[in-house]
C-alpha positions in Angstrom: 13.2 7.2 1.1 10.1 6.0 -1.0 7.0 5.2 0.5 4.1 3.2 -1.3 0.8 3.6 0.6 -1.9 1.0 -1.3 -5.0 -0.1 -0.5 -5.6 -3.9 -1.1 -7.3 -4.6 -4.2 -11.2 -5.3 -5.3 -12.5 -8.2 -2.6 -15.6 -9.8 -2.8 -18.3 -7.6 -0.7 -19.7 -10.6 1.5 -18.0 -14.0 1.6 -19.5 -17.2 1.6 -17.8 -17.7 4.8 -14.8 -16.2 6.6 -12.7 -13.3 5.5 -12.8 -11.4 2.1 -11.1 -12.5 -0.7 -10.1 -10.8 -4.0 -12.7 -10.5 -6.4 -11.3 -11.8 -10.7 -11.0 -8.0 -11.1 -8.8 -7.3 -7.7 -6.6 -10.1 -8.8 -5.8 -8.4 -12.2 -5.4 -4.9 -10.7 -3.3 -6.5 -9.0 -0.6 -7.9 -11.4 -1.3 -4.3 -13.2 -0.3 -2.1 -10.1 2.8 -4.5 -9.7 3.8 -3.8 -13.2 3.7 -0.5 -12.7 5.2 -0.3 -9.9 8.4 -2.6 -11.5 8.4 0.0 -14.2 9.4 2.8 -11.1 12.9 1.2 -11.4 13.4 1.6 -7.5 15.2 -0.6 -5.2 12.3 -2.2 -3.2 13.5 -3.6 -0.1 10.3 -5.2 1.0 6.3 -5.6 0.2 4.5 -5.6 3.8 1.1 -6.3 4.2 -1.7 -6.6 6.8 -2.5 -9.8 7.7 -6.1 -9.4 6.6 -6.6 -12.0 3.3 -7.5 -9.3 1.0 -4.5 -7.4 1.8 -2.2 -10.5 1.9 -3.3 -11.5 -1.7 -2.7 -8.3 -3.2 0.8 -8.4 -2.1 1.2 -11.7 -3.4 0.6 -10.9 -6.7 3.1 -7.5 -6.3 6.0 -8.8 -4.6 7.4 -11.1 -7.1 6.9 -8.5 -9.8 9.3 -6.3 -7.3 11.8 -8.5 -6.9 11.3 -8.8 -2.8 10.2 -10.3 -0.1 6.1 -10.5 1.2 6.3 -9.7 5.0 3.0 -9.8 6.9 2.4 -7.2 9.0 0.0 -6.9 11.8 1.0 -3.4 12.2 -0.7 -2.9 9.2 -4.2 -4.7 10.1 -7.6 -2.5 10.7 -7.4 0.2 13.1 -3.5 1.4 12.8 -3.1 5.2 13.8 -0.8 7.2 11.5 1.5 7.2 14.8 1.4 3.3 15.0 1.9 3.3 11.2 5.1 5.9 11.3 6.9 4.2 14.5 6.4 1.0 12.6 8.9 2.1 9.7 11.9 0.6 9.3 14.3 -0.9 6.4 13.9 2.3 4.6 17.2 4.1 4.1 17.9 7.1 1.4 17.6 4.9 -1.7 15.2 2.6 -1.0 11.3 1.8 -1.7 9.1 0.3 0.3 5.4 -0.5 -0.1 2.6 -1.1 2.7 -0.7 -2.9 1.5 -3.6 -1.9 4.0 -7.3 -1.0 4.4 -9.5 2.1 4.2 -9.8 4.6 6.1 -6.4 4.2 7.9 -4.4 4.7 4.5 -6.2 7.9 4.4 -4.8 8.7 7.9 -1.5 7.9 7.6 -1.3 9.4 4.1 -2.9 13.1 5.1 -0.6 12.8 8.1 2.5 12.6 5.8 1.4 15.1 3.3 0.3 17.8 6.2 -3.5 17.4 4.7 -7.0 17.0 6.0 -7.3 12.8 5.8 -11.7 13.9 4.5 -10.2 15.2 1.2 -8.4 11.9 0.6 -10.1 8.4 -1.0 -8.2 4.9 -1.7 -10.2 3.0 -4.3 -9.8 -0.6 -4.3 -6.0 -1.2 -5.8 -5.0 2.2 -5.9 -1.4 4.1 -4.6 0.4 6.5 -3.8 4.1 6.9 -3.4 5.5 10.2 -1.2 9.7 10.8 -0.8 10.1 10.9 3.1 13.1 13.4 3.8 13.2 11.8 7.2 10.8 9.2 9.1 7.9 11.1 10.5 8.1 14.3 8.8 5.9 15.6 6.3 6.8 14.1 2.7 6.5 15.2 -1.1 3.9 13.5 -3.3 5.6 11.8 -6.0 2.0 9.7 -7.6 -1.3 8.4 -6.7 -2.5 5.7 -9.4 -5.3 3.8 -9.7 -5.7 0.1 -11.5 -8.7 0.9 -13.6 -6.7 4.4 -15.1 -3.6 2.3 -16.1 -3.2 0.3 -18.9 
């Protein structure tokens, strides 16, 4: 089972009025992280995303470059424990992909949780992944990459 932990991309740092929305940049990191996730070749069974505008609009560029559906996710808002986040999983059988748009620092958390590391050596930027192979859910998992936008082309 593939997992894709991202964090949403670049949002503006103080809106005008209500929540944060993707900045021109976050919108083209965007479209590049869905490319390069399409060229993974997996079998994505579903793009879910906290319900947070940032988050939402990053998926919306992703999931149609995936082939798959955009489920919002309030699992997935601010504040989800790496427990929360691993009793959440579901969809995900052997051959499948899956990828979970959410915020700093709970990405950290859940990710150090799954790769048996301290969650202070790990950093999201803005737009960036990173895609572990879960042997079974809740156990620790094998790194397979970590990319960010501004290092792909």
């Amino acid at each position: 089972m593939k997992l894709v932990l991202m964090r949403h991309a670049e949002a503006v740092e103080v809106p005008e009025k209500g929540e944060r929305a993707l900045t021109a940049k976050g919108h083209r990191d965007a479209e590049k992280m869905g490319r390069m996730l399409r060229s993974s070749g997996w079998q994505w069974t579903e793009v879910r995303s906290s319900p947070v505008l940032r988050a939402r609009q990053t998926a919306e560029h992703i999931a149609p470059l995936l082939h798959t559906q955009h489920r919002i996710d309030p699992l997935l808002q601010p504040g989800v424990t790496p427990e929360q986040f691993l009793g959440g999983l579901d969809g995900l059988v052997q051959s499948s992909a899956q990828l979970c748009i959410f915020h700093m620092p709970d990405i950290a958390y859940v990710a150090s949780r799954l790769l048996g590391i301290e969650s202070s050596h790990l950093f999201f930027s803005p737009g960036s992944a990173l895609a572990v192979n879960m042997a079974s859910r809740g156990g620790e998992c094998i790194q397979i990459f970590q990319y960010q936008p501004d290092f792909i082309g």
